[in-house]
N, C-alpha and C positions, 0 to 999 in steps of 0.2 A: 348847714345841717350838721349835727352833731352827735345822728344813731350810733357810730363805729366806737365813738367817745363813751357813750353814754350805756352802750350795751358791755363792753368791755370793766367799767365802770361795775353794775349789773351783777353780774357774771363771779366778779372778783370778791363783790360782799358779798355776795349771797352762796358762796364757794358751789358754784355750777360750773359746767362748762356747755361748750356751744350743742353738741351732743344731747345735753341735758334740758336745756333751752328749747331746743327745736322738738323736743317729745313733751315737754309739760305747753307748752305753745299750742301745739298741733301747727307746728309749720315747716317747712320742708329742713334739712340741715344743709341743704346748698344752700337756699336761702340765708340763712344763718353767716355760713360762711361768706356768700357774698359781699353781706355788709359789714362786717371784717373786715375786710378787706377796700372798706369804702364806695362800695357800691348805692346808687340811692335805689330804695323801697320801691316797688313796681305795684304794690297790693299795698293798701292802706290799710286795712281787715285785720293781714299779718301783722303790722305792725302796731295795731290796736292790741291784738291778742296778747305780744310781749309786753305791753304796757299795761294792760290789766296782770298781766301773773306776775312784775315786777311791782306794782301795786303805787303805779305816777300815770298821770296824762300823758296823753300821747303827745300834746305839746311840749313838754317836760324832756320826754324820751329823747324827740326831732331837735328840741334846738336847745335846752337847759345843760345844766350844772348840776347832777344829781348828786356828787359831793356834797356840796353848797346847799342844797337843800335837804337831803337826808341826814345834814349834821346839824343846821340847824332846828327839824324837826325833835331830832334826839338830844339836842341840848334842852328845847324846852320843854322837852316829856319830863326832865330830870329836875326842871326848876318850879317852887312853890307861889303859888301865885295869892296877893290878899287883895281883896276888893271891899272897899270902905264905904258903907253909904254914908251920907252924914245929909240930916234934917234940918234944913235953913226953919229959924222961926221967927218971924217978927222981921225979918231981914237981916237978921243978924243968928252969926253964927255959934 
C-alpha cells in the first residue's frame, strides 16, 4: 500500500497541506496525520473521500504511481492526435 506515498505526492501538487486535506475531505486531521505517518486506513469512506477531491480512484490513491500517471495524463492533454479513416474499394486501397 502506498496512501503515505501517494497522499504526500497529493498534497505537494496541489500546494495543500495535511490541515487542508482533512477540511476539504471532511475527515478527521488525526486521521490525516496517521497515514503520514504510515499507518494503514481503518475507514475506507475516508479514504474514498481523499480520492475523490484529489480526483483518481481509490485504487490509484492505495497502491499506484500518481507521478506516473498524473504526468502522463498531462503529457497527453498537450499532444494532438489525427485519426485517418481511409475507404478500402474494390479490395484495394
Amino acid at each position: 500500500m502506498k496512501l503515505k506515498i501517494q497522499i504526500e505526492y497529493y498534497l505537494e501538487k496541489n500546494n495543500m497541506n495535511a490541515s487542508q486535506l482533512a477540511r476539504k475531505a471532511k475527515v478527521p486531521r488525526q486521521t490525516i496525520a496517521n497515514w503520514l505517518m504510515g499507518q494503514s486506513p481503518k475507514n475506507i469512506d475516508q479514504v474514498k473521500r481523499v480520492a475523490d477531491l484529489f480526483r483518481v480512484s481509490l485504487d490509484h490513491l492505495l497502491y499506484g504511481d500518481g507521478k506516473m500517471q498524473t504526468d502522463l495524463v498531462s503529457e497527453l492533454k498537450s499532444k494532438r492526435f489525427e485519426i485517418r479513416f481511409i475507404r478500402e474499394i474494390d479490395g484495394d486501397l
